[in-house]
C-alpha positions in Angstrom: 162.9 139.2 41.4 160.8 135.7 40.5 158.2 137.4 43.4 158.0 140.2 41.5 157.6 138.6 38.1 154.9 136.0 39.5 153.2 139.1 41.2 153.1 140.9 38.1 152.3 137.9 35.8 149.2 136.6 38.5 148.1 140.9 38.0 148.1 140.7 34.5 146.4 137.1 33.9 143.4 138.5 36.8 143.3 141.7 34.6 143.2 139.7 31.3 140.6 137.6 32.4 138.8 140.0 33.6 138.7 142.3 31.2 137.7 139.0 28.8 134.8 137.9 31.0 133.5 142.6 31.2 130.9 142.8 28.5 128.2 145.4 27.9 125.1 144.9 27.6 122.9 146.9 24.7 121.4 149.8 26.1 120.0 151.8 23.0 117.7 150.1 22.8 117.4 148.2 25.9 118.2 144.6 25.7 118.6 141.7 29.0 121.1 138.9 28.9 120.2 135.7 29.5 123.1 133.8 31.3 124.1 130.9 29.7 126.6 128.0 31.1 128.6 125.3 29.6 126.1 127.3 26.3 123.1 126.1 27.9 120.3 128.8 29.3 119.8 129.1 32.7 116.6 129.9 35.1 116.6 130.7 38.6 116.4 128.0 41.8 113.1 128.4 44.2 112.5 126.5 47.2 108.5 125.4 46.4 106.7 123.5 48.8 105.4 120.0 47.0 101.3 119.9 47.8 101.5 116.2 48.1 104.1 115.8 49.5 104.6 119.1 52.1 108.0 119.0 51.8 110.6 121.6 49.7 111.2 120.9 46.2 113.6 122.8 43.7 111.8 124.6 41.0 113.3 126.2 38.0 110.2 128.9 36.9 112.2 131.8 35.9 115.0 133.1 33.7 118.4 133.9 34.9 119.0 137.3 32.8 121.6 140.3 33.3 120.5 144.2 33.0 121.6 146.3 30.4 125.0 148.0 30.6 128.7 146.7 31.7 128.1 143.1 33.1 130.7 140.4 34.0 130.8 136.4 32.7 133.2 134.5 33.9 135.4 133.1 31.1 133.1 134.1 28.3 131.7 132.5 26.5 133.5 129.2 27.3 131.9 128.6 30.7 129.4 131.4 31.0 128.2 133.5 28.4 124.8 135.4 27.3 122.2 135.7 24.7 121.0 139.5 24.1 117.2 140.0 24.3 115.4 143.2 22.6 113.0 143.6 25.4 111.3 147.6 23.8 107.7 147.2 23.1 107.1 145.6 19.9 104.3 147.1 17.6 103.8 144.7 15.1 101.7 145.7 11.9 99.5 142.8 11.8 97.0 142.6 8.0 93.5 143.1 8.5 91.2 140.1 9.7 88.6 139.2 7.4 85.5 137.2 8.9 82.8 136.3 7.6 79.3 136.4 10.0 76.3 133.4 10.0 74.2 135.9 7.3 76.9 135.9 4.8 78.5 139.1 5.8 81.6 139.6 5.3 83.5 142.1 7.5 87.0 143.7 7.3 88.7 144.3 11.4 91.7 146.0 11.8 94.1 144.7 15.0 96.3 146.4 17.3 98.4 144.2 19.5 101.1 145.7 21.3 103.9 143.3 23.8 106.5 143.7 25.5 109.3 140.3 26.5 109.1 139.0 29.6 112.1 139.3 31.1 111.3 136.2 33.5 110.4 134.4 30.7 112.7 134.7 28.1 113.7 131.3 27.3 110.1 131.1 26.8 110.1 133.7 24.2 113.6 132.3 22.6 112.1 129.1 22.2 109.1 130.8 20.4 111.8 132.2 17.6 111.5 135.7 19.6 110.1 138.3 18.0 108.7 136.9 14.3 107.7 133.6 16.0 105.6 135.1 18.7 104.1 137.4 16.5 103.0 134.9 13.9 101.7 132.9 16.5 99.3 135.3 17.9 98.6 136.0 14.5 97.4 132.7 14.1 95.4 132.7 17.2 93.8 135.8 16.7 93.0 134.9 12.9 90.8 131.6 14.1 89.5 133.1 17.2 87.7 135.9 15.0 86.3 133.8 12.4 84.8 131.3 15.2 83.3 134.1 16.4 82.0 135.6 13.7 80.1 132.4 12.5 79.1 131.0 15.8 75.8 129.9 15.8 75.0 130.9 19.7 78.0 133.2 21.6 78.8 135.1 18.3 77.1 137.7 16.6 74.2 136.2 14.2 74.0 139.1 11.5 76.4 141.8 9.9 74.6 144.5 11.8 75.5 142.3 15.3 79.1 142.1 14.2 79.6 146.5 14.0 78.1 146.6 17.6 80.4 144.0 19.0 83.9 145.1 18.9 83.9 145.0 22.9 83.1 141.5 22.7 84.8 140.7 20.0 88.3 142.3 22.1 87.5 140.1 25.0 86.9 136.8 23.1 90.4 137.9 21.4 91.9 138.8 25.2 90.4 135.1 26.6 91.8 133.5 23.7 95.5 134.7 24.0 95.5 135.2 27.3 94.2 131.7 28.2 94.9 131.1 32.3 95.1 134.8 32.8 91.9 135.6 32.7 90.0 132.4 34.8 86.2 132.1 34.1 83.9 133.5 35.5 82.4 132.0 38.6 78.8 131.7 39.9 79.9 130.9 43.0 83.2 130.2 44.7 84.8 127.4 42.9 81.6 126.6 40.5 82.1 128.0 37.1 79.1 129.6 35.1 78.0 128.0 32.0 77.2 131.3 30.4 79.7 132.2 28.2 81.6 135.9 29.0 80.6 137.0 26.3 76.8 136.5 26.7 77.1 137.8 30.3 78.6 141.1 28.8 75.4 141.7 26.6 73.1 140.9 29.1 74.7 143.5 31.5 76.3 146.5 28.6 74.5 145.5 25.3 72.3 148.6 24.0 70.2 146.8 21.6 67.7 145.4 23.9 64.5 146.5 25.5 64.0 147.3 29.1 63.4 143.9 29.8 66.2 142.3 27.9 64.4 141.2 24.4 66.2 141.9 21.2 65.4 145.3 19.6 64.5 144.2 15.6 66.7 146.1 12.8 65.6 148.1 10.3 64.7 145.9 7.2 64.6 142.9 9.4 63.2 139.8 8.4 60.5 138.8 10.6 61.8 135.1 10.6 65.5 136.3 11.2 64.2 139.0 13.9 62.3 135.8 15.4 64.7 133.4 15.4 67.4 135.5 17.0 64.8 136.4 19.5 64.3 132.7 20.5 68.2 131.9 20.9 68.4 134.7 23.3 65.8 133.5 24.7 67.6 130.4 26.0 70.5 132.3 27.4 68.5 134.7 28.7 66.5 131.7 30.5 70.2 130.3 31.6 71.2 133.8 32.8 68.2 133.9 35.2 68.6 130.6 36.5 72.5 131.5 37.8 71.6 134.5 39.1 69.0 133.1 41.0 71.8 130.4 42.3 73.7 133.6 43.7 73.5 133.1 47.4 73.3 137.1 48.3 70.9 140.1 49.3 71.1 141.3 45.8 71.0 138.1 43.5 72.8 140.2 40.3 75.6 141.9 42.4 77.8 138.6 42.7 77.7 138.2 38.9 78.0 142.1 38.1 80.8 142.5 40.7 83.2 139.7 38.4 81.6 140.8 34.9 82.9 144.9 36.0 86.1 143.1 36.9 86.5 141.5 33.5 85.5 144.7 31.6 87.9 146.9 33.9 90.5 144.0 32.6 89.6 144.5 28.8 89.0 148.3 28.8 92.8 148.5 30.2 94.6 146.2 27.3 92.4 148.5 24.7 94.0 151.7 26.2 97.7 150.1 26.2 97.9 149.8 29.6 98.3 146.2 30.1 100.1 144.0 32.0 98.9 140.3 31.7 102.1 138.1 31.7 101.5 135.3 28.5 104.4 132.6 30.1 104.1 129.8 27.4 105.2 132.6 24.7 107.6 134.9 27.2 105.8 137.9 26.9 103.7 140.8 28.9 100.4 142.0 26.9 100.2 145.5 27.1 97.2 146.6 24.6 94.9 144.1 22.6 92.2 146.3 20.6 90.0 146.0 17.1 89.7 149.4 14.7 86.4 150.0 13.4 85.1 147.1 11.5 84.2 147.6 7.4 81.9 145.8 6.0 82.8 144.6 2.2 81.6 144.5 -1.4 78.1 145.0 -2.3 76.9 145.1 1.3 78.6 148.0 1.8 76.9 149.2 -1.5 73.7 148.1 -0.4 74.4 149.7 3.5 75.7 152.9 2.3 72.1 153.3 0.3 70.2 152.1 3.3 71.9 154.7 5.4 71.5 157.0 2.9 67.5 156.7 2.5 67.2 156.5 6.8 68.9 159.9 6.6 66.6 161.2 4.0 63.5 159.9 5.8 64.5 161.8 9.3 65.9 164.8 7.4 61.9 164.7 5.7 60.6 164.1 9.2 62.1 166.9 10.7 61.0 169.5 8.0 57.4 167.9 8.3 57.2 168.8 12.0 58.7 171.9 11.5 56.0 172.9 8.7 53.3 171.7 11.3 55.1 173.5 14.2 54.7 176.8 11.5 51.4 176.6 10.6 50.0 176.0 14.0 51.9 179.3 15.0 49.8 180.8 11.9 46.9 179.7 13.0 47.3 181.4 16.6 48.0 184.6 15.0 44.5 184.5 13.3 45.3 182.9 9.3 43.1 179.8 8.8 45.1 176.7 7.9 44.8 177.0 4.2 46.5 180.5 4.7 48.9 179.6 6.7 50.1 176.3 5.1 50.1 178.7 1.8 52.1 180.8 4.0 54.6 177.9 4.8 54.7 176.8 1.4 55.8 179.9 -0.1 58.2 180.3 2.8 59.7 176.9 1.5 59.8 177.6 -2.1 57.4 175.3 -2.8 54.6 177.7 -4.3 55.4 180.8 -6.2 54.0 184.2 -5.5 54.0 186.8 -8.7 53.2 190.6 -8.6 52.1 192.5 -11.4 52.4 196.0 -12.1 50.3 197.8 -14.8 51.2 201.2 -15.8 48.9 203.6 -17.8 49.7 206.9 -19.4 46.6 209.2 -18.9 46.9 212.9 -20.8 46.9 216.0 -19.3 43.1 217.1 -19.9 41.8 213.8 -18.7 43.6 213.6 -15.3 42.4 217.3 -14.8 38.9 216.1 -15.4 39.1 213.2 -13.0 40.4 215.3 -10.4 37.4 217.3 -10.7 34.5 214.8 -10.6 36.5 212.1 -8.7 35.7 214.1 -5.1 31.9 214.2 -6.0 31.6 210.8 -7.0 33.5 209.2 -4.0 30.7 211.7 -1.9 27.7 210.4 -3.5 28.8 207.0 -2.9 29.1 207.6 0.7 25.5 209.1 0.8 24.1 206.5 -0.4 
């Protein structure tokens, strides 16, 4: 009988404490537990081998987490317990960066930044506040990346104009700046480090506003002085850029360089389509996309833009009826019309000179068109005797 009852009592407390210790995790949406004992988080042990040392250290690198769904923790939350994580991708609606470029431009850029947690990192990403914290930090970071940019004398763009071709650039300054470790510089050669900023290698190599051999193309309504002085600063990287390809121990002196620049761009090109998967530790997270709308210029710039756009589509909408009016009147001119006929021809065609008939109507009587018909026949013969 006291078997029985100890039997039954031992049953029960087991059940009791497990059915204290069965939680579930959040599935809709999906959330991850991170395991906590005695209330403190925990990471995972690794066996790492000490460089200086060679021999195995303990390392604590990642978090100790829990799937979603029915999990079990041991006299919870007493000795172990959890903390649930929100680890959907997070969307944030992040304001519009205004920056302001070395002419006085100012330009409006719209961001995109789309995350996901880390689940091997979430103690990182708690102790960034989670989800607000980690978005107002790369807020911040993204904010003074762009302006620095945007001003800078040398690796950013020096006019307005610059700035509205640049949104690749400007998404991989962005992706360097967040991203930090994750995306090492790039290297001349094995273990030496170019002094050409990313940036500056990505013009020379993609950058459509330059001659065939590499000079600055000059904007429309360019000041000479401006249009010079920008030539001359790209004249030192350019300089720079030779000097480091030249250093390239290989057949094809470029190829080195290329090969890693590709690399990065491939790298880039898949965080602006959302595909990413660069892990940021220090904030917990996995970047998935990183991209910049089109940029806007502001106030009366854009006035004065929208006119200059304006006038260059007036000119080539007047350029291309000019050499259709000369394409017309050289056709004329085959077909035997002289030019002034012809370009009458074309002008009346184009509205530009008006043609006028005129119709006169008489009213002849009876006895006097009878007489003409008589002596008209012998006149029109004595006309052709003569």
């Amino acid at each position: 009988m006291i078997l029985g009852i100890t039997i039954g009592l031992l049953f029960f407390l087991v059940g009791a404490l497990f059915l204290q210790g069965l939680k579930k995790i959040t599935v809709d949406p999906p959330h991850k537990a991170v395991v906590t004992k005695r209330g403190e988080r925990q990471k995972v042990k690794e066996k790492e081998i000490d460089k200086e040392t060679g021999k195995e250290k303990i390392v604590y690198t990642l978090t100790l987490y829990k799937n979603e769904g029915w999990r079990f923790f041991f006299l919870c939350p007493y000795w172990y317990g959890y903390i649930e994580v929100d680890v959907t991708r997070k969307n944030p609606d992040f304001p519009i960066q205004s920056v302001r470029t070395p002419d006085m431009g100012e330009i409006d850029i719209p961001l995109t930044i789309t995350y996901t947690p880390d689940h091997d990192h979430l103690i990182e990403y708690l102790n960034n506040k989670g989800e607000k914290g980690v978005e107002d930090i790369l807020e911040d970071i993204v904010r003074q990346r762009l302006r620095e940019w945007a001003i800078a004398a040398e690796e950013g763009p020096q006019t307005w104009e610059d700035a509205m071709k640049a949104r690749e650039e400007a998404v991989l300054v962005l992706a360097k700046a967040i991203l930090g470790d994750e995306l090492p510089r790039i290297e001349k050669k094995e273990g030496i480090y170019s002094e050409v900023p990313t940036s500056i290698w990505f013009k020379h190599f993609y950058y459509s506003a330059f001659t065939e051999d590499k000079q600055p193309l000059k904007y429309l309504d360019e000041e000479e002085e401006d249009f010079e002085r920008r030539r001359k600063e790209w004249g030192k990287w350019k300089e720079l850029i030779k000097k480091e390809e030249t250093e390239v121990e290989t057949e094809e002196k470029t190829s080195y360089m290329k090969e890693q620049i590709e690399k990065r761009k491939n790298e880039v090109d898949t965080l602006r389509r959302g595909n990413g998967d660069k892990k940021i530790k220090h904030l917990g997270i996995i970047l998935n996309r990183l991209n910049l709308g089109e940029f806007k210029i502001k106030g009366k710039l854009a006035e004065a833009a929208e006119l200059r756009a304006k006038e260059k589509r007036e000119m080539m909408a007047e350029k291309f009826e000019l050499d259709h009016v000369e394409h017309r009147i050289k056709n004329l001119v085959k077909l035997g019309f002289s030019r002034e006929q012809s370009l009458e021809i074309v002008q009346t065609e184009r509205g530009k000179v008006k043609k006028e008939i005129k119709e006169s109507k008489w009213n002849i009587s009876q006895e006097t068109r009878e007489m003409i018909e008589k002596i008209g026949p012998r006149m029109i013969e004595r006309i052709l005797r003569r």
